[in-house]
C-alpha positions as CSV (number, residue, x, y, z in Angstrom):
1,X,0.0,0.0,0.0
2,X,1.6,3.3,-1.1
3,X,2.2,5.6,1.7
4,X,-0.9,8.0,2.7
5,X,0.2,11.7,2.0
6,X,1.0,13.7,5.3
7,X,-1.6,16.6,4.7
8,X,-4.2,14.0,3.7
9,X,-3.1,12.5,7.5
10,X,-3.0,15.8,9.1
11,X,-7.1,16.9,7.1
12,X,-7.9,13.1,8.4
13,X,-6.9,14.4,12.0
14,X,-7.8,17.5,12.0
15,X,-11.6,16.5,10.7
16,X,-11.7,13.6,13.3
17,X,-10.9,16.0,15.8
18,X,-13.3,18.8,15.2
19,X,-16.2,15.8,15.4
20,X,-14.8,14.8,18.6
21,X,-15.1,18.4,20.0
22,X,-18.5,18.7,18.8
23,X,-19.6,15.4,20.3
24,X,-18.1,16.7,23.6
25,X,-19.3,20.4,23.4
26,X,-23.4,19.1,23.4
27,X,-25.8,21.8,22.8
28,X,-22.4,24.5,22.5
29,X,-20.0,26.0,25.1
30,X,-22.4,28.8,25.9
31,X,-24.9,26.6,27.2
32,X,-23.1,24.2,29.2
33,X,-21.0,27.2,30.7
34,X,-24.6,28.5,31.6
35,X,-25.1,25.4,33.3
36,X,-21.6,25.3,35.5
37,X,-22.8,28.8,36.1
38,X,-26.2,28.0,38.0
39,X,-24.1,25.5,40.0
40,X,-25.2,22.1,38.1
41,X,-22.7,19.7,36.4
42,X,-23.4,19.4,32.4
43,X,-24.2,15.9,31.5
44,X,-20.5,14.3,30.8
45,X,-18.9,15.8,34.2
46,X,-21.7,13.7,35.7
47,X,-20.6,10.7,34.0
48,X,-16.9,12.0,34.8
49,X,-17.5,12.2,38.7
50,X,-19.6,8.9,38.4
51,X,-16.9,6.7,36.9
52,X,-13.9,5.3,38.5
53,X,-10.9,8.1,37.6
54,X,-13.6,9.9,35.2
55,X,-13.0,7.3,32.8
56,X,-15.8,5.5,30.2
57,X,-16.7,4.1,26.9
58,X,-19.2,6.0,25.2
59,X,-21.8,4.2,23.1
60,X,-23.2,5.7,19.8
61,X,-20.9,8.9,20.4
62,X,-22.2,10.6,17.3
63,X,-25.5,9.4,16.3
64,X,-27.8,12.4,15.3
65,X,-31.7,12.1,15.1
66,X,-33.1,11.7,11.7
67,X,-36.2,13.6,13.1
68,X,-37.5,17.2,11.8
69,X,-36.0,19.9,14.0
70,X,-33.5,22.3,13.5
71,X,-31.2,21.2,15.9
72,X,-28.9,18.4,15.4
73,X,-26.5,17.6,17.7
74,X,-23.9,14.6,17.7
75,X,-25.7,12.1,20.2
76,X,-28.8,13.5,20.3
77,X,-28.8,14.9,23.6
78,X,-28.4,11.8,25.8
79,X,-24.8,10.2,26.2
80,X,-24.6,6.6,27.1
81,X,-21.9,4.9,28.3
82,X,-20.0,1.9,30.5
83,X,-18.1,2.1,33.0
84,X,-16.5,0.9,36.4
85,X,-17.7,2.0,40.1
86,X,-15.8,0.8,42.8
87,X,-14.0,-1.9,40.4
88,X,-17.4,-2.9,38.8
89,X,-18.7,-2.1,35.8
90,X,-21.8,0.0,35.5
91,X,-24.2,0.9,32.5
92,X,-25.2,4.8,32.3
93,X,-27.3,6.8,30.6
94,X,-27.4,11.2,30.8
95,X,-29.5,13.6,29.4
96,X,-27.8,16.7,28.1
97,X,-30.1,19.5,28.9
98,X,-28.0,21.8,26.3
99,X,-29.5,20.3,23.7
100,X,-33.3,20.8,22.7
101,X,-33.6,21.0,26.9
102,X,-32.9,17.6,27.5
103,X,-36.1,16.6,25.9
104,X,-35.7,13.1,23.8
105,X,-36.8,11.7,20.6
106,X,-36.9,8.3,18.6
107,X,-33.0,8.0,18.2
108,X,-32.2,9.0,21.7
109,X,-34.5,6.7,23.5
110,X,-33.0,3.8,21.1
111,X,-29.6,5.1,22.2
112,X,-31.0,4.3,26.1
113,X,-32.9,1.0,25.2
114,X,-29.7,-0.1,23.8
115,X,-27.8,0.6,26.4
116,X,-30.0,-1.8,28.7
117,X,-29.8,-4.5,26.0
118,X,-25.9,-4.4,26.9
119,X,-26.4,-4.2,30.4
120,X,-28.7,-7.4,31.1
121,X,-26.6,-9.2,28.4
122,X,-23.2,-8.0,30.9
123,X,-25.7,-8.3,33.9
124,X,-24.5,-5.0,35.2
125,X,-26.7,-1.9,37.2
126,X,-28.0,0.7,35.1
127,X,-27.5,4.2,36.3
128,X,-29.7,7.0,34.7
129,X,-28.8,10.8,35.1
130,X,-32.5,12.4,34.0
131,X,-32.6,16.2,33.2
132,X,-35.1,16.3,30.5
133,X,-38.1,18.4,29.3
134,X,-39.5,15.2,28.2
135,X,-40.7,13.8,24.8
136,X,-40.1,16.2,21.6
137,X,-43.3,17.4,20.5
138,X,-42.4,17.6,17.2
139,X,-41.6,14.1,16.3
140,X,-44.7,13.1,16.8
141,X,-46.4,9.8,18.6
142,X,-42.7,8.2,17.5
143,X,-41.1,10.0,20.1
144,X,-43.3,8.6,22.7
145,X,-43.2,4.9,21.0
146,X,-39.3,5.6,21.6
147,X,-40.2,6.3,25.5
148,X,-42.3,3.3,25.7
149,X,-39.6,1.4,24.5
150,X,-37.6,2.8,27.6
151,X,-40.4,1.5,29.8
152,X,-40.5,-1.7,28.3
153,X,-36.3,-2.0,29.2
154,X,-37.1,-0.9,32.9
155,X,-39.3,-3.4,33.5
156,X,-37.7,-6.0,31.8
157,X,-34.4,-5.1,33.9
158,X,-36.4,-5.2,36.7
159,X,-35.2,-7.3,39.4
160,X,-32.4,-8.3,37.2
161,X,-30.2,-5.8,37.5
162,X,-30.1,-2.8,39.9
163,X,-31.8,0.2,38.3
164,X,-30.9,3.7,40.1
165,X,-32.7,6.7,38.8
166,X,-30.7,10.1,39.9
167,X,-32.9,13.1,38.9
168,X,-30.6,16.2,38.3
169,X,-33.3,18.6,36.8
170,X,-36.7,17.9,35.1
171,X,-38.1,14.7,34.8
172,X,-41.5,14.7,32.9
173,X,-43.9,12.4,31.6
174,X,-42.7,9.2,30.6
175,X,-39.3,9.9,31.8
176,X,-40.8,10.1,35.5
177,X,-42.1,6.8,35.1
178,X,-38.9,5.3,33.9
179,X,-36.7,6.8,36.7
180,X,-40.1,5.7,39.3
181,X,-39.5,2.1,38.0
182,X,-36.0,2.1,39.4
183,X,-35.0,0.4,42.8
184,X,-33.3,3.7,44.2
185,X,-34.5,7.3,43.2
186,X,-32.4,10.0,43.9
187,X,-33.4,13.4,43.3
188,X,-30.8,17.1,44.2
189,X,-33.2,19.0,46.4
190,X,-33.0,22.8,44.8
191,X,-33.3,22.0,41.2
192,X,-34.7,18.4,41.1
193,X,-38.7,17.7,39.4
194,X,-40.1,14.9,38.8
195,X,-44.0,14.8,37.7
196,X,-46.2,13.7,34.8
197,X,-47.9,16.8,34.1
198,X,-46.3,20.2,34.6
199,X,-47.5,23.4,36.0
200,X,-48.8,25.0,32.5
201,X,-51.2,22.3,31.5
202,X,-52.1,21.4,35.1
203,X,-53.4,25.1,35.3
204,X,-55.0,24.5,31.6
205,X,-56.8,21.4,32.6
206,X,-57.9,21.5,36.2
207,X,-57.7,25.3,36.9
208,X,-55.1,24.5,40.0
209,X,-52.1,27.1,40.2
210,X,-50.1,24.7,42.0
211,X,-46.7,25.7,42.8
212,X,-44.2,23.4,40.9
213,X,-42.4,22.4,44.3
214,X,-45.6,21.4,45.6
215,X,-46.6,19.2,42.1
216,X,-43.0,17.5,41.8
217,X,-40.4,19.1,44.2
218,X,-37.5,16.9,45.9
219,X,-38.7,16.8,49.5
220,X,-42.4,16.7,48.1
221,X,-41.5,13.1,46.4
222,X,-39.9,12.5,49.9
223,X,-41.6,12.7,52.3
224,X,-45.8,12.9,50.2
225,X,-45.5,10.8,47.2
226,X,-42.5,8.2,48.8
227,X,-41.8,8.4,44.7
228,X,-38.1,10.0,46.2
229,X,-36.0,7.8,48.3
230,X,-32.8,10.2,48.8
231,X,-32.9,13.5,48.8
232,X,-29.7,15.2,48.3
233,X,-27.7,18.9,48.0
234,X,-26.5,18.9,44.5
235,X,-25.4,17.2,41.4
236,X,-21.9,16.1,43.0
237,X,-24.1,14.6,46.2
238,X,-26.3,13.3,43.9
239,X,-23.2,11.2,42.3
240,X,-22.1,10.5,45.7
241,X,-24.7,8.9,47.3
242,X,-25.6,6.6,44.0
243,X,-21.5,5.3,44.4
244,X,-22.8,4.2,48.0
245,X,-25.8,2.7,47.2
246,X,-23.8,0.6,44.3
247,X,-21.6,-0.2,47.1
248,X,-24.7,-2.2,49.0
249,X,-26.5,-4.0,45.9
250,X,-24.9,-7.2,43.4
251,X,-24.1,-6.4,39.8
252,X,-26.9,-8.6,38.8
253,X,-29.9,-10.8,41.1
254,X,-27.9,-13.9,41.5
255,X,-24.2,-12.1,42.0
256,X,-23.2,-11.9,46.1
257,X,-23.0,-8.3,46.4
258,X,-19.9,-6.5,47.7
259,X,-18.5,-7.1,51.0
260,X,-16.4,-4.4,52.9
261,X,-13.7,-5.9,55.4
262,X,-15.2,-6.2,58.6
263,X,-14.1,-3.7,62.1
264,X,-11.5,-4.7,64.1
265,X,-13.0,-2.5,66.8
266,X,-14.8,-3.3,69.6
267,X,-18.9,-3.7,69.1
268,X,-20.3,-4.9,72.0
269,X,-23.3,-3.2,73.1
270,X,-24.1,-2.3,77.1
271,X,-25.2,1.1,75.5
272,X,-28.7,-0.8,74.0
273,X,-29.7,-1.1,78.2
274,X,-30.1,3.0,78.1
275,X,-31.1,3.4,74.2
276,X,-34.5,1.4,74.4
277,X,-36.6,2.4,77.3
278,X,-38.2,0.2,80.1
279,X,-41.4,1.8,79.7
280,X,-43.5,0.2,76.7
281,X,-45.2,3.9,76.5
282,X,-42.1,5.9,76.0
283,X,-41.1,6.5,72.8
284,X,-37.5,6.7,71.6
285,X,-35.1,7.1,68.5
286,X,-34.5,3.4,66.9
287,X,-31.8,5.0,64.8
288,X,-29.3,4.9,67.4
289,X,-29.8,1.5,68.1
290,X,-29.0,0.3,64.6
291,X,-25.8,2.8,64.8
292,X,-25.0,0.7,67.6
293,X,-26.2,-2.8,66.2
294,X,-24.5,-2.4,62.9
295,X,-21.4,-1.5,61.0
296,X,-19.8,1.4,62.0
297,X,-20.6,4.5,59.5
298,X,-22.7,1.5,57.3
299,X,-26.2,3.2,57.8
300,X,-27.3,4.0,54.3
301,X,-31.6,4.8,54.9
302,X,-33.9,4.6,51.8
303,X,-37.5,6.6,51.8
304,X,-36.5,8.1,55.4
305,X,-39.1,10.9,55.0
306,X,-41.5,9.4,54.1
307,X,-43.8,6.9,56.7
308,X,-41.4,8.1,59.3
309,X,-43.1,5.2,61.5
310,X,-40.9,2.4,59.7
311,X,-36.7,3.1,59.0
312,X,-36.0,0.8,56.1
313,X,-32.2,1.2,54.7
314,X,-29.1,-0.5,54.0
315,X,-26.6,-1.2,56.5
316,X,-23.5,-4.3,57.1
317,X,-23.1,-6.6,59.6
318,X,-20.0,-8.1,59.6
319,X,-19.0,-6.1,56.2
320,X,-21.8,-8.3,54.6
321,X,-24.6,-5.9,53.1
322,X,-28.3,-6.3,54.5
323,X,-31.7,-4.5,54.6
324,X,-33.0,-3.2,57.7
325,X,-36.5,-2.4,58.9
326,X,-36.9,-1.0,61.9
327,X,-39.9,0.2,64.0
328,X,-39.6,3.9,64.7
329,X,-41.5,4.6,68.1
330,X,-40.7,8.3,67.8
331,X,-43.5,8.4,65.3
332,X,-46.7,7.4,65.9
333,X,-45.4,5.1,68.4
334,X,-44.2,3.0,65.5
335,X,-47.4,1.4,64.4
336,X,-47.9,0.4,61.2
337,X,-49.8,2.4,58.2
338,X,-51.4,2.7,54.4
339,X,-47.6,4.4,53.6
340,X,-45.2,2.2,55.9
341,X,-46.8,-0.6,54.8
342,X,-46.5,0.6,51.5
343,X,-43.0,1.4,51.7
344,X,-42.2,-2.0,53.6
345,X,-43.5,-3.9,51.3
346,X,-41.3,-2.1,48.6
347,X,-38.3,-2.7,50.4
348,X,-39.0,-6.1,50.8
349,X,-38.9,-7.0,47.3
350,X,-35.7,-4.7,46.6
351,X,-33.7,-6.7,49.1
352,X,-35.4,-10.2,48.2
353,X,-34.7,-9.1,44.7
354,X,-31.0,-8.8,45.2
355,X,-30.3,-11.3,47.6
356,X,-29.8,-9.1,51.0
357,X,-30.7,-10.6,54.0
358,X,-33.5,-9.1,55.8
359,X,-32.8,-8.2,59.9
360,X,-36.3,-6.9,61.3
361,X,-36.5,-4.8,64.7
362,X,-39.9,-4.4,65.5
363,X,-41.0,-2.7,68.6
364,X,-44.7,-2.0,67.2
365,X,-48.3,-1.6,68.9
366,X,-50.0,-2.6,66.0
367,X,-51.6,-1.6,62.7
368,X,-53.3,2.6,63.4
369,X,-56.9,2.2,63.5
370,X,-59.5,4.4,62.4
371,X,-61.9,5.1,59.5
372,X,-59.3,6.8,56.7
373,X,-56.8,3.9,57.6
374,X,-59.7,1.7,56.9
375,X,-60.4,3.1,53.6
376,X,-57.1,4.1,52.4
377,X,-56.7,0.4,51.9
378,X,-54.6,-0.5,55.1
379,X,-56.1,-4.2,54.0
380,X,-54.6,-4.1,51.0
381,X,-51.1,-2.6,51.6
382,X,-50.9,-4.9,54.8
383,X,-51.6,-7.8,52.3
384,X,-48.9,-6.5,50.4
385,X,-46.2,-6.4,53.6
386,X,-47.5,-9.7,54.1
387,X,-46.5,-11.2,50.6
388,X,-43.4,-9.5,50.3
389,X,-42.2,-11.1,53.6
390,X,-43.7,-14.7,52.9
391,X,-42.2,-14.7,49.6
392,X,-38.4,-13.2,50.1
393,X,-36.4,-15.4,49.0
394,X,-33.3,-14.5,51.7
395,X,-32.4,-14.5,55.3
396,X,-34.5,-12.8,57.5
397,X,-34.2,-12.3,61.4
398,X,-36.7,-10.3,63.2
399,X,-36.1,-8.7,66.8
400,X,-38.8,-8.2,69.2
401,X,-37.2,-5.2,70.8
402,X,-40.1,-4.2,73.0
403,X,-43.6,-5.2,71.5
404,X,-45.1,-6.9,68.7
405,X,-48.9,-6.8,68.9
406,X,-51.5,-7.9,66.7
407,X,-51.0,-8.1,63.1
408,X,-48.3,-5.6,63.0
409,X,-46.6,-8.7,64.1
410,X,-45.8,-9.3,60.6
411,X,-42.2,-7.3,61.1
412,X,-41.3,-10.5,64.0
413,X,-43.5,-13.7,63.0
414,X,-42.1,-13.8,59.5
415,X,-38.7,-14.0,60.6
416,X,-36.9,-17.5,59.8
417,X,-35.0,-17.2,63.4
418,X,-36.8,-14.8,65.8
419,X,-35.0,-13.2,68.7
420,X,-36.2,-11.2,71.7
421,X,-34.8,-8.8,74.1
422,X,-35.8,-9.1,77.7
423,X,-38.9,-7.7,78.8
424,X,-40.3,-7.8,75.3
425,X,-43.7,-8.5,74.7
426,X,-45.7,-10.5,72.2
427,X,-49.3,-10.5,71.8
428,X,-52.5,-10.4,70.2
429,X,-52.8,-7.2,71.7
430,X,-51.5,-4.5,74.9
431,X,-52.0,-4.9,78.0
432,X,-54.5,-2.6,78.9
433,X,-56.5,-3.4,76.0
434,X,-56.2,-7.1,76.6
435,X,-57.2,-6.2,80.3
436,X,-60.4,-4.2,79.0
437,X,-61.7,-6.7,76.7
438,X,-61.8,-9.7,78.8
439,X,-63.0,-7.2,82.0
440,X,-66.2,-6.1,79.7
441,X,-66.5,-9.7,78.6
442,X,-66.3,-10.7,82.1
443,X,-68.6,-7.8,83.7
444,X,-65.8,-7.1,86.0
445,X,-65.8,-4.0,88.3
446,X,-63.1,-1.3,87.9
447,X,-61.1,-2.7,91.1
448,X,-61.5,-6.2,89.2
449,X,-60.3,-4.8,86.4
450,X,-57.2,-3.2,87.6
451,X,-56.5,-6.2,89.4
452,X,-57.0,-8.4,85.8
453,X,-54.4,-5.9,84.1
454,X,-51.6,-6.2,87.2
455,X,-52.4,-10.0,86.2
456,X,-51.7,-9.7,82.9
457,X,-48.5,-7.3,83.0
458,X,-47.1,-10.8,85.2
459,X,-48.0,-13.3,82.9
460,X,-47.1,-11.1,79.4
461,X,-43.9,-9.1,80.2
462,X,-42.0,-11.7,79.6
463,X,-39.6,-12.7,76.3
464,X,-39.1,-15.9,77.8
465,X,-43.4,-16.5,78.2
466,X,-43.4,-16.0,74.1
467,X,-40.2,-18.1,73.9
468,X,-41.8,-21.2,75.7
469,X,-44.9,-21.0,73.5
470,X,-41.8,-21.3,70.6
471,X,-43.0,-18.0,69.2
472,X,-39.3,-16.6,69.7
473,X,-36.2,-18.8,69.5
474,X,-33.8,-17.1,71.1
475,X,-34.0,-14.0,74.1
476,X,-30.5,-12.4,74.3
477,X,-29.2,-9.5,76.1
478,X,-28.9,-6.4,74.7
479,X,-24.9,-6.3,74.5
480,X,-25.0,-9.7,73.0
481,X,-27.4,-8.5,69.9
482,X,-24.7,-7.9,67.3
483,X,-22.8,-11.2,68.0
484,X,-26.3,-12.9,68.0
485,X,-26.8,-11.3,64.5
486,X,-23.8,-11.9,62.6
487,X,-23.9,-16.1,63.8
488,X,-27.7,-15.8,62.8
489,X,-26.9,-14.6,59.4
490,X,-24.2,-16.9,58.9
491,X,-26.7,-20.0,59.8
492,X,-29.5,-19.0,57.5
493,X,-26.6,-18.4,54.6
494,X,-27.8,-20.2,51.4
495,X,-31.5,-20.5,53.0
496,X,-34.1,-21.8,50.3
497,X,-37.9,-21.5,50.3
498,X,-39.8,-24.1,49.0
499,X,-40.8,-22.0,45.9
500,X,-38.1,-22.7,43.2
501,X,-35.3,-19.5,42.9
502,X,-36.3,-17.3,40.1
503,X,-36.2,-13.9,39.1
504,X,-38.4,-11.6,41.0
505,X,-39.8,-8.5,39.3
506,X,-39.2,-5.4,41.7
507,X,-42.5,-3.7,40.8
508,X,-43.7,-0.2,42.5
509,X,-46.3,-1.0,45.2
């Protein structure tokens, strides 16, 4: 072969390299300095501080929609890429609001359906960075076919493979779906939206001015909706806490997910004796127990805001990864609701999706009663906590920390090794109540009555009374819980249900 001329070399590189600058600028340097401007990261420094060393493989760098528009810019405003986190490789997709706003049509949503195709076929977590004005209008119902194709990937991935949805900006439509169909949402707190119909055509249809914090804000989604499980400060947070969670969840459903070196330090726990009252009536902060139970610095919480009654989060034991649920008696004296339920049942099938062991602390009077409970479907969403537990196919070790009544007793009977601290109690119902029904049933006078609940208090206040009717296996003391956790966990290792091992599908509840 005759040797190539050296200006045809030099055009060759000189053209290759104004198509790489253009494929790196986006939308233009005028926007994405805009962007750095208001504080926000453009859509390839996300990818940057995501990756391990900033470093990853684009995919269909310079694909350009074939759409009408006037705009066409080399990867049709969404980049898509793999990458390592932590040593593992990750799958992730990013909006680039400089172009057309973010908003995507036909070829960019084939850009992101691909992308999943090559992450179930690598079984590897898909990461999507959402900061989109949704579908183009002006391709037409293609553009939402493209979006439904998205969907279609979510759901399929489901279960599969971890699926984290960080929202840096607008989320709208069918791209709210996509990012509500992930396992961890993650939304920055000042600049974050997610909602299916914005502001303008919410006013158009219904009349409502609603302010757009209230219809799709950050802590809204937190602590209303539950549709947020982290809220976060900014973009560079935003990247942050979705390394972490990475750092708690398998590449895939049947990979063992990663395990940090355990402490040396000492764990033992006296402390727990002054952290959870004597008093069944007093309420107290659970989340200092678990600081104390678990893992130093291992508490990760998912959905904190929102049903405040029930912590859920990751934490480790032992540098293995597990879920936690926890009663919270600090609100609403931890009993169960419509939206803990809700969210327990959710977090359920997360961690029986990805094989994390399940350790339960239940200190719970019960499932609220009353009329909007009633008809907010409490039924129905306790059905659902119900299933999830029954069906997870991993460890799980409840604690009866100081009272599991009635059929909130689903956080301690589902357990497949249930453990008790002293002084816990476990019954149909309280005490008193206990004491009123059978004193009305009875006809008893008031000094009866009393007398009946002194009765009871002797006969129920005791672990060991729930242990002998082989409702608890085990009552430790509170400095022994962590040991008594970590042996537990490595006894029910490799536990089976009778149910053959499959895939389970992660679905929103």
């Amino acid at each position: 072969m005759a040797e190539q001329d050296p200006n045809e070399r030099e055009r060759i590189r000189a053209a290759h390299d104004a198509e790489e600058a253009r494929a790196d600028i986006g939308g233009g340097t005028a926007r994405q300095e805009r962007q750095r401007k208001l504080g926000r990261l453009t859509a390839r420094d996300r990818l940057t501080a995501l990756f391990d060393g900033g470093r990853f493989e684009e995919l269909q760098r310079h694909l350009t929609h074939r759409g009408r528009g006037a705009e066409r810019a080399p990867g049709d405003g969404v980049i898509t890429a793999l990458g390592e986190v932590d040593g593992r490789r990750v799958a992730a997709f990013a909006h680039d609001v400089t172009v057309r706003r973010g908003a995507l049509g036909l070829d960019g949503a084939g850009k992101v359906v691909r992308l999943y195709q090559r992450a179930l076929q690598l079984q590897i977590p898909v990461v999507g960075l959402h900061d989109s004005d949704g579908v183009r209008v002006d391709e037409g119902p293609e553009a939402i076919g493209g979006y439904g194709e998205i969907i279609r990937a979510c759901i399929e991935a489901s279960g599969a493979v971890p699926q984290i949805a960080v929202v840096c900006g607008l989320c709208v439509g069918a791209a709210a779906y996509s990012a509500s169909l992930c396992d961890v949402t993650i939304m920055v707190e000042e600049w974050g939206y997610m909602f299916i119909t914005g502001g303008k055509i919410t006013r158009a249809i219904t009349g409502e001015d609603v302010p757009v914090e209230e219809l799709g804000g950050a802590r809204m989604h937190a602590s209303v909706s539950g549709a947020a499980h982290m809220v976060v400060a900014d973009d560079r947070a935003a990247v942050e806490a979705c390394r972490r969670v990475l750092s708690y969840l398998p590449s895939h459903a049947f990979a063992d997910a990663p395990r940090l070196p355990p402490s040396d330090e000492n764990r033992k726990t006296p402390e727990l004796w002054d952290l959870i009252p004597a008093s069944r009536r007093k309420p107290y902060d659970v989340v200092p127990v678990l600081r104390t139970v678990m893992d130093a610095g291992s508490l990760e919480p998912w959905s904190e805001a929102f049903a405040r009654n029930l912590w859920t989060g990751f934490a480790r034991l032992a540098g293995h990864s597990i879920g936690v649920i926890a009663s919270q008696p600090r609100h609403k004296g931890g009993a169960l609701d419509v939206d803990s339920a809700r969210k327990g049942a959710r977090f359920v099938q997360l961690c029986s999706a990805f094989g994390l062991p399940l350790v339960t602390l239940a200190d719970v009077p019960g499932f609220l009663p009353g009329k909007m409970q009633e008809q907010g479907g409490i039924l129905l969403h306790g059905a659902q906590l119900l299933s999830a537990y029954g069906s997870a196919e991993v460890p799980r070790i409840s604690v009866v920390m100081g009272k599991s009544y009635g059929g909130a007793s689903v956080l301690s009977y589902t357990g497949d090794v249930v453990l008790a601290l002293p002084g816990a109690r476990y019954d149909v119902v309280g005490v008193d109540a206990a004491a009123e029904i059978v004193s009305h049933a009875e006809g008893l006078t008031p000094e009866e009555s009393a007398q009946r609940r002194e009765t009871f208090l002797r006969e129920r206040d005791r672990a060991h009374a729930a242990a002998e009717a082989g409702l608890v296996d085990r009552v430790v003391l509170p400095e022994d819980l962590r040991e008594e956790l970590i042996h537990t966990l490595r006894a029910l290792h490799g536990i089976q249900r009778t149910l053959p091992r499959k895939r389970r599908i992660n679905q929103p509840t």
